[in-house]
Legacy VTK file of the C-alpha trace (Angstrom):
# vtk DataFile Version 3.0
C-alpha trace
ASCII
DATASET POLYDATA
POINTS 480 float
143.570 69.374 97.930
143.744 66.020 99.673
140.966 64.816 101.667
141.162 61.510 103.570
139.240 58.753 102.559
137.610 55.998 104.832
137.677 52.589 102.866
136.385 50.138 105.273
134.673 47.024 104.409
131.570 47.174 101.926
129.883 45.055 104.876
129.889 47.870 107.191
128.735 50.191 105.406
125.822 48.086 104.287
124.988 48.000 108.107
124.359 51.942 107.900
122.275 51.630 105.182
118.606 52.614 106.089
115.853 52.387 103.762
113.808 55.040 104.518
113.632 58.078 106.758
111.471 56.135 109.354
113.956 53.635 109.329
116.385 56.605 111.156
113.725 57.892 113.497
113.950 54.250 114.392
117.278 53.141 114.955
118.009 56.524 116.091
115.635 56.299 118.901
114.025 60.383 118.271
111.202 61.117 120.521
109.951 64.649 121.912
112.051 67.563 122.480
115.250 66.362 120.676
117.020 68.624 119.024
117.497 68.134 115.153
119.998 70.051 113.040
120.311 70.843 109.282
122.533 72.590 107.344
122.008 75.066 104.347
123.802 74.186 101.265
121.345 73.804 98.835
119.584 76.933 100.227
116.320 77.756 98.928
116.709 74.460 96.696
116.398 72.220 99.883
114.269 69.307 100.199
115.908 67.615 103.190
114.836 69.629 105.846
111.083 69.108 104.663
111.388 65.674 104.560
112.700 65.035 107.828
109.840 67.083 109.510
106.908 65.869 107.718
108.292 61.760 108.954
108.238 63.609 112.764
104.595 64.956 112.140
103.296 61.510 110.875
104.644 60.160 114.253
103.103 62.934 116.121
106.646 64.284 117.942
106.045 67.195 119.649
108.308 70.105 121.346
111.432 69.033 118.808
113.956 71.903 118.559
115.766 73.003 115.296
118.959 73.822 114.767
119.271 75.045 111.369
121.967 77.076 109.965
119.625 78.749 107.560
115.917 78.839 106.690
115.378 79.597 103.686
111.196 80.353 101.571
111.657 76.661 100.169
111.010 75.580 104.324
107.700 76.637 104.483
105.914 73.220 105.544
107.626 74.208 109.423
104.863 77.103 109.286
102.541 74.282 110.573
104.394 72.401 112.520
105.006 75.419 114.325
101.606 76.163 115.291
101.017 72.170 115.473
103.342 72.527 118.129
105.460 69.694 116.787
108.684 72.442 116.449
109.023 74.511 120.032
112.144 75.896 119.592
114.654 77.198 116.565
117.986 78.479 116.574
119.474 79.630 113.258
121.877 81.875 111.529
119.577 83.089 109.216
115.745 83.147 108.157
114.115 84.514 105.219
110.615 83.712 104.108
106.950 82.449 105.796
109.116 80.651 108.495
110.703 84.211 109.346
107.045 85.996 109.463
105.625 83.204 111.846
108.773 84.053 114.433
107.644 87.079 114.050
103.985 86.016 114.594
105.371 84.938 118.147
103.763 81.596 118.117
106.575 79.732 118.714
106.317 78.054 122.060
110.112 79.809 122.824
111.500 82.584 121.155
113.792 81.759 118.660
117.695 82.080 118.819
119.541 83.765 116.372
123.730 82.997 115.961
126.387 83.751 114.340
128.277 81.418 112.021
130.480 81.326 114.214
128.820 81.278 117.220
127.112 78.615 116.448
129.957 76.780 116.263
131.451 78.004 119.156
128.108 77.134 121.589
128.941 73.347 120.186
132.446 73.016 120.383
131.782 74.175 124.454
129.020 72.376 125.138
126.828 75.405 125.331
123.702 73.331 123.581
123.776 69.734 122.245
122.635 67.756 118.743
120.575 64.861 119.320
120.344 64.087 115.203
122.287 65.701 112.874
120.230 65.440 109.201
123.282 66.138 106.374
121.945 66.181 102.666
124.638 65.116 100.568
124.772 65.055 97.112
126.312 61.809 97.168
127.912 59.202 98.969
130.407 56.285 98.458
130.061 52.561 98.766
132.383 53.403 102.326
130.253 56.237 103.480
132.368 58.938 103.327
129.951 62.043 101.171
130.725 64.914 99.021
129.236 68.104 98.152
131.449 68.069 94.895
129.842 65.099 93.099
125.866 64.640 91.470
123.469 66.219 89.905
123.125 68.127 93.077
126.396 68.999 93.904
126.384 72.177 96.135
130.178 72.823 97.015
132.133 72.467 100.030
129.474 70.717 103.265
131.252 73.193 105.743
128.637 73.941 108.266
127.240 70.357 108.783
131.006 69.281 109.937
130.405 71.201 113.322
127.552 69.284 113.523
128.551 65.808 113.225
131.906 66.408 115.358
129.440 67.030 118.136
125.953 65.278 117.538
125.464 61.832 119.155
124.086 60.788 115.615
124.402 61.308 112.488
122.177 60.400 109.006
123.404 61.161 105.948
120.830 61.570 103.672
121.795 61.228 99.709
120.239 60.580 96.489
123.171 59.042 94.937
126.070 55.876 96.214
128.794 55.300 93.761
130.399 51.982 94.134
134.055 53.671 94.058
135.931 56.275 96.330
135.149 59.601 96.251
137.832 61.675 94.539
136.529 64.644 96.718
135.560 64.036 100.470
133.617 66.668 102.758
132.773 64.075 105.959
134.161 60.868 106.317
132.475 57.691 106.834
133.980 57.577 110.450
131.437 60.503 110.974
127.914 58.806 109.964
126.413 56.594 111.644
123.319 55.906 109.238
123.181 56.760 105.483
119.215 56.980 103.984
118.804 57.001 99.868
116.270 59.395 98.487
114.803 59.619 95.106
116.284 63.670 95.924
117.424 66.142 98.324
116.436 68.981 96.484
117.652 71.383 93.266
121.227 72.554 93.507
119.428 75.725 90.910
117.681 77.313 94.225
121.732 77.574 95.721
121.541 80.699 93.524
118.972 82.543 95.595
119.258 86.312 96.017
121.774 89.068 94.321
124.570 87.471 93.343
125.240 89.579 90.079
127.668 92.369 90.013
125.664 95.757 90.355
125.317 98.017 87.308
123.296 100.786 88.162
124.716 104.092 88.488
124.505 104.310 92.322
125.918 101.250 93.354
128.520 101.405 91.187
129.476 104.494 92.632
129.619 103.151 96.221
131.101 99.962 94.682
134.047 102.082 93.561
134.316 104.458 96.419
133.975 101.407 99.208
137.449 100.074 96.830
139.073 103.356 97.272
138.513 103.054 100.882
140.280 100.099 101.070
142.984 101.490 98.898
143.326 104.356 100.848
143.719 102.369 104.436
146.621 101.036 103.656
145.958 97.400 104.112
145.883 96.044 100.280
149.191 94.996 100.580
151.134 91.923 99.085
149.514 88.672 100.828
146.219 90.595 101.068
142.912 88.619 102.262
139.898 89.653 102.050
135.762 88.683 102.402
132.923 89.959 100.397
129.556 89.356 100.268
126.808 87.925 97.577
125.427 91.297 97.356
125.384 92.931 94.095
127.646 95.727 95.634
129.900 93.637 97.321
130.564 91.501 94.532
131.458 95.021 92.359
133.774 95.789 94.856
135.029 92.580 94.521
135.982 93.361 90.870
137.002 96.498 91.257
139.832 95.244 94.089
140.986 92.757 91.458
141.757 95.842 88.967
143.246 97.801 91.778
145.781 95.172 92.506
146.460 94.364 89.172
147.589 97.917 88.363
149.667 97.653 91.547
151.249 94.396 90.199
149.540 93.438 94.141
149.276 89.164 94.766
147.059 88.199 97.451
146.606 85.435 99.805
143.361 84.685 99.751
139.396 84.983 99.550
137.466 83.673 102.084
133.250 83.038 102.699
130.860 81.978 100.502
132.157 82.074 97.023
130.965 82.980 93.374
132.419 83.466 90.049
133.556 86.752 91.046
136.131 85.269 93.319
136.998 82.682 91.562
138.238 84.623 88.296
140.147 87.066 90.569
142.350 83.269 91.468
142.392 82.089 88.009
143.429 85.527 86.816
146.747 84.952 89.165
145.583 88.237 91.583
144.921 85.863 94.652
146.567 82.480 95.668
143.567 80.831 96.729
139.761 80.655 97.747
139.140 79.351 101.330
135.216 78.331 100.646
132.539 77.472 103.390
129.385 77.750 101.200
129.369 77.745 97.265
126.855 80.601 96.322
126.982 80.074 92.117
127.637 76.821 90.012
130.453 77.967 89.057
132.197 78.098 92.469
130.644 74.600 92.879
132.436 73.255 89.813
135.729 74.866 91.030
135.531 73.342 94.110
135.681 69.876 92.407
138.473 70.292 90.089
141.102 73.152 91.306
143.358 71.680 93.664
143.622 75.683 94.988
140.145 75.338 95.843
140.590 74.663 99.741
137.576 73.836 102.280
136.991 74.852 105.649
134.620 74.152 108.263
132.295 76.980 109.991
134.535 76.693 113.204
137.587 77.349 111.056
135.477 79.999 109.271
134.511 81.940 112.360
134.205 80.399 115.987
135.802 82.704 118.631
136.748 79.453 120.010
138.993 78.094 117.417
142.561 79.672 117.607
143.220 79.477 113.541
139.713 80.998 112.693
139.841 82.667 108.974
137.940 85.431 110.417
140.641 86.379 112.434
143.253 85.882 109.239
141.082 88.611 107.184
142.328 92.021 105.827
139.051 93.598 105.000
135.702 92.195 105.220
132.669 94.534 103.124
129.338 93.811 103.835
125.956 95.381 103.349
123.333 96.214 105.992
119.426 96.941 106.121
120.105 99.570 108.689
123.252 101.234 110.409
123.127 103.960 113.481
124.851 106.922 115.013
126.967 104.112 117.132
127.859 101.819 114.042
125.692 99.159 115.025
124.488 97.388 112.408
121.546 95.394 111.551
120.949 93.026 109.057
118.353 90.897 110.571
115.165 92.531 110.169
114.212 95.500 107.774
112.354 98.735 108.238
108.169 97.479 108.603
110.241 95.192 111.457
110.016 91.988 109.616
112.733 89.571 109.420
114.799 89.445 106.621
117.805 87.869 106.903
120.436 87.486 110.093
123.761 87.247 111.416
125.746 84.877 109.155
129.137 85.524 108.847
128.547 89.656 109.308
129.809 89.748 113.282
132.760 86.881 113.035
134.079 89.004 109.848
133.527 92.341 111.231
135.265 91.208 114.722
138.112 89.580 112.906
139.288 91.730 110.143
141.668 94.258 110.160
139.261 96.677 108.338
135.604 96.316 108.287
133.922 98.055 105.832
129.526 98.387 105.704
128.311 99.564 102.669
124.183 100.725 102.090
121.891 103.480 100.266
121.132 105.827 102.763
117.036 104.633 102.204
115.615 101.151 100.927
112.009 100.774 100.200
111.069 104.056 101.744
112.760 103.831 104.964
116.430 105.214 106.389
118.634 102.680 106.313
121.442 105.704 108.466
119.321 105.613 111.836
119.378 106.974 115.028
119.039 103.458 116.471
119.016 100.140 114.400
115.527 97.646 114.817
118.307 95.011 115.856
121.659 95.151 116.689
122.750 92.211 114.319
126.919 93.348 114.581
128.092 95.879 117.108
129.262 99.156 116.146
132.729 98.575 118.036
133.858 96.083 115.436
132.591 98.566 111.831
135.241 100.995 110.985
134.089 102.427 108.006
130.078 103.301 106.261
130.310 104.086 102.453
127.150 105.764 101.336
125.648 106.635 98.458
126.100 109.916 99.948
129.126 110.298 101.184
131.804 108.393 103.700
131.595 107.965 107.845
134.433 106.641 110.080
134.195 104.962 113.219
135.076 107.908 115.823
137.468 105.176 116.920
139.591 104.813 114.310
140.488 108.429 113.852
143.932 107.338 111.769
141.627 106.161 109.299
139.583 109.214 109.028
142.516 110.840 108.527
143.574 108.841 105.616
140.638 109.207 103.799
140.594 112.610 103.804
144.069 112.836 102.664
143.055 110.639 99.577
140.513 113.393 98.752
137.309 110.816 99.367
134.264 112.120 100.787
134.385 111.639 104.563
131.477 113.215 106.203
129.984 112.869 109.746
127.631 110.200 110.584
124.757 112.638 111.922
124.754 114.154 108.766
123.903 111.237 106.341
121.331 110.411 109.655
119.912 113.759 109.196
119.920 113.173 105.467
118.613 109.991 105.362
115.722 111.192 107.089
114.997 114.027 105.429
115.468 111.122 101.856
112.603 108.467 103.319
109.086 108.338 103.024
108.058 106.025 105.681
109.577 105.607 109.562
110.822 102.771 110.781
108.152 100.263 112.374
108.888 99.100 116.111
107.004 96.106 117.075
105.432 96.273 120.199
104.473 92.336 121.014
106.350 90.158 122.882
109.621 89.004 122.597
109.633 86.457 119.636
113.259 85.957 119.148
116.835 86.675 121.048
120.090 88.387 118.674
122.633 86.141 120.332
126.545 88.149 119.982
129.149 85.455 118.613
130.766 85.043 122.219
127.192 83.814 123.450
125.794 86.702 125.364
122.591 88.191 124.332
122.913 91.272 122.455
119.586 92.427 121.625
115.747 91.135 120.955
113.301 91.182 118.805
109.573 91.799 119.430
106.645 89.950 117.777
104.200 91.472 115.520
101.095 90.185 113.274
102.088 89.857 109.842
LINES 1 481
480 0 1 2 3 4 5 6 7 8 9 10 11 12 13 14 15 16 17 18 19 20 21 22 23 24 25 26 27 28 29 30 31 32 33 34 35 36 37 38 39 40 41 42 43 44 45 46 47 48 49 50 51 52 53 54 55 56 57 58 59 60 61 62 63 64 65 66 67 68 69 70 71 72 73 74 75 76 77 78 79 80 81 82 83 84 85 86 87 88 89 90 91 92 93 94 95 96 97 98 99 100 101 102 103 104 105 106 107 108 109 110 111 112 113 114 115 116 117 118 119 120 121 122 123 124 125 126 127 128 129 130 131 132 133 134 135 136 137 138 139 140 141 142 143 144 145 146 147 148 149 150 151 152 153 154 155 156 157 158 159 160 161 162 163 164 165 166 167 168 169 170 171 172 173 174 175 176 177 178 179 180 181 182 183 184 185 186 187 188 189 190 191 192 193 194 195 196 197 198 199 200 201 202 203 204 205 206 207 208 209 210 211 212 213 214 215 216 217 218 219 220 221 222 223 224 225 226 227 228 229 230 231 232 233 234 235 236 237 238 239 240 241 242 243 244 245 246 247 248 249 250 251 252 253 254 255 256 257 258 259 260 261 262 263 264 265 266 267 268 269 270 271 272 273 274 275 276 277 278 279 280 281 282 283 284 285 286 287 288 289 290 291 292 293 294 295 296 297 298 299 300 301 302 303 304 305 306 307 308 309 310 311 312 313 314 315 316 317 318 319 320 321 322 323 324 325 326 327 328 329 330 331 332 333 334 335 336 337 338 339 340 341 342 343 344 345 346 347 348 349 350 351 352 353 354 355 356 357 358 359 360 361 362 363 364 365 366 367 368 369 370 371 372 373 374 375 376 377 378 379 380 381 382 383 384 385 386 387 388 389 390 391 392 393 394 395 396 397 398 399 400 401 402 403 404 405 406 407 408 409 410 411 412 413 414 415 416 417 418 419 420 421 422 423 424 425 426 427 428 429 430 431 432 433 434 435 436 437 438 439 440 441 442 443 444 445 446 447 448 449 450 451 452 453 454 455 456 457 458 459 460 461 462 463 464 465 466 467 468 469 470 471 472 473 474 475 476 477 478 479
């Protein structure tokens, strides 16, 4: 894929080189109450974001707001710069770790935000909130200033969330632990886009990137809703030739993911392509000829990142071509099926895969609205109990992706359609799968756990923001 390259003179560059952190709080003029963002590449293998916030502690800034497209257990240190007071505010896609139980502690001065992928992008591109400082840890960088996430011992993929980010910041530091003295053969952000580039001795471990399930499931029970979530999508009628499709990380998602390949190789099926955040999984299904391409935002496995260096198939995109509602071309909107999991799913198809059943927070929107709102066919998948509790509810802890936009629940116990989407039911029955009603696997998950849901009675410690910007539902604070 070509990527364009910004070869200006070595002298300019040289201007944006820093040498040190400090140096960037300097010439980039931070004081209180500027907003900071960071990007999640590296995931729990981060050092960046630590980095950054322990140089604004040491010069006592107070009130800053992040913006960080995922927190991650590795981002711990912001625990005490929380209830330092030196962070006020955070608004994230996802959070997962200490930093998620002191939201839920309530002690941040404002409660946080939770977006979309996509929304998040979207509240930039309109102006909705502003970057002071956009922080992007980059693997490396070139003697021009243009940075990959293909290149170093850190390499991490395709930098596709940070390039919302420096579109719209008024600054932007690049921070790197490696400059090569020639061009880049692979380019995420140009040099035209950074404004200051700081060398560090690292920005983290490219091994945490591989953080969570990201095997194919093998136990009997997922396979089973691994195979019956494939016949569903088989049986809707929309694996066709030029197919597209979006899975997740999850151990059943990524069986489905194989079992779709094998589906539409009997079928002699080609597909377009396979969008998200990418793994092996999707990558063999191109190299075995059954799709065209892989559209990646986020690399989730080493193999995916070493794909996205060398296969010219391999194609980039940014999170507003991902998913923002406000981009016209949005993938999202491109997708045939999208098959995700959930922690919890109700009577009304809401689903919620923000905070689990003891009410702490556990993950968060990601990609799970924009795909379910743009894709022809959006299919949830989920045990009917995790840990004790029903995962089938009478009402979700936190709406995380409204029920209008899910079609279909596959269950370890049987299948649910949307009341909506009554053609569908009907097909599914026809193919002779297990369609059931949803008050039954409510009533069954029910009678299956051994603990209720916890509600949290404190106050309101964070806001479920729907991808359009509108406040969807919140979240109340307990002590953890």
């Amino acid at each position: 894929m070509f990527h364009l390259i910004d070869k200006t003179p070595d002298r300019a560059f040289e201007r944006k080189v820093l040498g040190s952190i400090e140096n960037a709080f300097d010439a980039c003029k931070i004081t209180d109450g500027m907003t900071l963002s960071f990007h999640h590449h590296l995931r729990n293998g981060d050092a960046v974001v630590n980095q950054v916030l322990h140089v604004a502690e040491n010069r006592g800034l107070k009130d800053l707001c992040i913006a960080i497209s995922s927190i991650f257990p590795v981002h711990e240190p912001m625990v005490q710069l929380i209830r330092s007071g030196v962070i006020a505010r955070i608004r994230t896609d996802y959070a997962l770790g200490p930093v998620a139980d002191e939201i839920c502690n309530g002690t941040l001065k404002e409660p946080a935000l939770f977006q979309s992928h996509g929304g998040r992008a979207r509240a930039l591109e309109t102006g909705e909130y502003t970057i002071d400082i956009a922080f992007v840890g980059a693997p490396c960088a070139d003697m021009f200033g243009n940075i990959s996430g293909a290149i170093g011992k850190n390499a991490c993929g395709p930098l596709g969330y940070p390039k919302v980010d420096v579109d719209y910041a008024d600054k932007v530091v690049v921070i790197t632990e490696e400059v090569k003295t020639s061009a880049l053969d692979v380019v995420d952000i140009p040099a035209s886009r950074v404004d200051y580039v700081v060398k560090v001795d690292s920005i983290g471990d490219a091994s945490g990137i591989k953080s969570g399930a990201t095997q194919v499931a093998t136990d009997p029970v997922s396979v089973k809703v691994a195979e019956q979530a494939a016949e569903v999508i088989a049986a809707a009628g929309v694996m066709t030739e030029g197919f597209s499709f979006q899975t997740g990380a999850g151990g059943i998602s990524l069986a489905v993911t194989k079992q779709i390949g094998e589906m539409m190789k009997e079928r002699g099926i080609k597909g377009d392509f396979i969008a998200g955040g990418i793994t092996k999984s999707q990558i063999d299904l191109v190299k075995k000829g059954i799709f065209k391409r892989v559209v990646n935002v986020q690399s989730f496995d080493q193999d995916a990142v070493k794909s996205y260096k060398i296969d010219s198939w391999h194609e980039t995109m940014s999170a507003s071509k991902y998913a923002s509602p406000a981009n016209s071309e949005a993938i999202v909107d491109q997708l045939g099926v999208m098959l995700l999991g959930a922690a919890e799913i109700d009577h009304e198809f809401n689903v919620n895969v923000t905070t689990g059943g003891d009410g702490r927070i556990i993950g968060g929107p990601g990609g799970h609205p924009d795909t379910a709102a743009g894709s022809r066919l959006a299919v949830v998948t989920t045990r009917l109990t995790g840990g004790g509790y029903p995962k089938v509810a009478d009402k979700v802890g936190c709406i995380t992706t409204p029920g209008d936009t899910v079609d279909v629940l596959v269950t370890d116990h049987g299948i649910a359609v949307n009341p909506k989407r009554e053609n569908l039911k009907e097909r599914l029955i026809t193919a002779n799968l297990p369609v059931v009603e949803m008050s039954d696997l409510v009533d069954k998950a029910k009678s299956l756990a051994t603990k209720a849901p916890y509600k949290a009675t404190g106050k309101v410690c964070a806001l479920m923001e729907g991808r359009e910007g509108q406040i969807i539902d919140e979240i109340n604070s307990q002590v953890l």
